[in-house]
N, C-alpha and C positions, 0 to 999 in steps of 0.2 A: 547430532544437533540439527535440526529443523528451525526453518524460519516463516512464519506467516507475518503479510506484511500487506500494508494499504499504501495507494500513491494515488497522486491528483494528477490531473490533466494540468499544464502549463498552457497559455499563461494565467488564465483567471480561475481556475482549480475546481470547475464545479463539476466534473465529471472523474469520479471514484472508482478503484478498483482493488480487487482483495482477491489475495494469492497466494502457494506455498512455495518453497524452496531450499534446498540444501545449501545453495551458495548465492547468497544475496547481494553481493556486487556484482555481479555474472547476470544476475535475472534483470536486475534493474538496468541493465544497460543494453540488455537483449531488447527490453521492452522500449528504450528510447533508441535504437537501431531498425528497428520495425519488425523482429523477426522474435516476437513477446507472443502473447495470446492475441487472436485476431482483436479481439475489443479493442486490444490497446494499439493496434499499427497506428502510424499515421501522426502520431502524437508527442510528444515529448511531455515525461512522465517526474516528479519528484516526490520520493521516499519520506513519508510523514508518519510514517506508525511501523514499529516491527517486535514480535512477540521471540520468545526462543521456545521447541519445545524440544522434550525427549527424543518422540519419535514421528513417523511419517503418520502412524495410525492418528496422535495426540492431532498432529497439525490439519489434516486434514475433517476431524470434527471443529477445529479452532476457526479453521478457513468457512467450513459452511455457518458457522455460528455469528461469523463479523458479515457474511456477504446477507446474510439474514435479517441482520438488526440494525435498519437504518439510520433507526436512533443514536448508535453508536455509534455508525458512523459518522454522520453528522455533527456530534460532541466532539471523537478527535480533532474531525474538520476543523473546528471552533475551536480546540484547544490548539492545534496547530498555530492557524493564524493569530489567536490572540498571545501564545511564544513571541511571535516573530514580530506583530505592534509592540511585545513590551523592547526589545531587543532593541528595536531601531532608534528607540527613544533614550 
């Protein structure tokens, strides 16, 4: 089991990142520890999209296909926060 996964920059979330991993509570906290991919130091990160796949090969076409298509990103983004307006309400 493989994980590809998108997380926002905290606190106003407009900077994105797209990533694999075997163990996704592990990565996600490496990357808000500072010792993630360089892009992400520095930053405190939350987990807003994560796929499952098969295998490494699956995940790592998954990975260049989400860090490719802005579009998409930007929709989760949007689906994201529009989650979390209906929630509060």
């Amino acid at each position: 089991m493989v994980f590809v996964y998108l997380i926002l920059a905290k606190p106003n979330y407009s900077l994105s990142y797209v990533g694999w991993t075997i163990d996704l509570k592990k990565r996600i906290k490496l990357h808000n520890e500072g010792k993630g991919a360089k892009f992400t130091r520095g930053r405190k990160w939350k987990l807003v999209y994560y796929e499952v796949l098969n295998n490494k090969s699956e995940a790592l076409k998954r990975e260049f296909e989400l860090k490719k298509d802005r579009k998409l990103r930007n929709y989760i983004k949007k689906m994201y926060f529009k989650k979390n307006v209906l929630n509060e309400k």
